[in-house]
C-alpha positions in Angstrom: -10.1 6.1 -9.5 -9.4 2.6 -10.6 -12.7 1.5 -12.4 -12.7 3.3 -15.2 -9.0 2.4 -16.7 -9.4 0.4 -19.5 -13.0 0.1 -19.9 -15.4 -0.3 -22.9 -18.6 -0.1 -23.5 -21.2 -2.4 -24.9 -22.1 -0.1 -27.5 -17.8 0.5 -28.6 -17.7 -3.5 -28.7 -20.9 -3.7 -30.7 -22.3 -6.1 -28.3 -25.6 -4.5 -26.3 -27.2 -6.9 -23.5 -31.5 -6.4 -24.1 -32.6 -4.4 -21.3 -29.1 -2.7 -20.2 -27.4 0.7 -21.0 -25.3 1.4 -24.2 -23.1 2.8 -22.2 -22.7 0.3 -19.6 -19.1 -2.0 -19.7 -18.3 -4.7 -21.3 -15.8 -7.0 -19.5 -15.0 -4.3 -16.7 -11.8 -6.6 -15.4 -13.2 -5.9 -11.6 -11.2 -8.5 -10.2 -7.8 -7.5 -12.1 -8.4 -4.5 -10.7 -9.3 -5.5 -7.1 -6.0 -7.2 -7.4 -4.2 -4.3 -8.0 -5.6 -2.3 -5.5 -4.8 -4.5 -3.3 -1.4 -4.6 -3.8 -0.7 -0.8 -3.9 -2.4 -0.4 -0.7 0.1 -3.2 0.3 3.0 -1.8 -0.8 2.3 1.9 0.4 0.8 0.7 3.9 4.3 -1.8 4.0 6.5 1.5 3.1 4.7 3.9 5.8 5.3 1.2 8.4 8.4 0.6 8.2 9.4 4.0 8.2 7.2 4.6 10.8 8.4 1.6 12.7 12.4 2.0 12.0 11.7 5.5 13.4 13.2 7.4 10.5 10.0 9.7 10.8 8.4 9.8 13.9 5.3 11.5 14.7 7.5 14.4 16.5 8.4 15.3 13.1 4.6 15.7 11.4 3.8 19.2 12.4 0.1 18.2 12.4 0.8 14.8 14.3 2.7 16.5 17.5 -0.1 15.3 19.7 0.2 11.6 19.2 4.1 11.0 19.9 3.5 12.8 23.4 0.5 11.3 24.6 0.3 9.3 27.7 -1.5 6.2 28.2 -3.2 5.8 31.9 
């Protein structure tokens, strides 16, 4: 979902590489975006723990999650 944001091609920037699509991109910021990924999964897996850890939602409460916050270890 990330990839495409932002992206033009070689033929929009008038600059075609021999042997490559027109359609292919031109500076596709990869590692920009790899950063930003990053991040948000960060952030979201930072939020989800700590609720998760503070017990403010515990897996009693997810209907389809029942099984887990019962389950016995031998």
């Amino acid at each position: 979902m990330v990839l495409p944001f932002g992206v033009h091609t070689q033929q929009e920037e008038g600059d075609v590489v021999p042997g490559s699509a027109e359609s292919a991109p031109h500076n596709p910021h990869i590692w920009k975006k790899l950063g930003i990924t990053t991040l948000a999964a960060f952030v979201m897996f930072g939020i989800v723990y700590a609720v998760v850890a503070t017990n403010l939602i515990n897996f009693d409460q997810i209907p389809f999650l029942t099984d887990l916050g019962s389950r016995k270890t031998h």
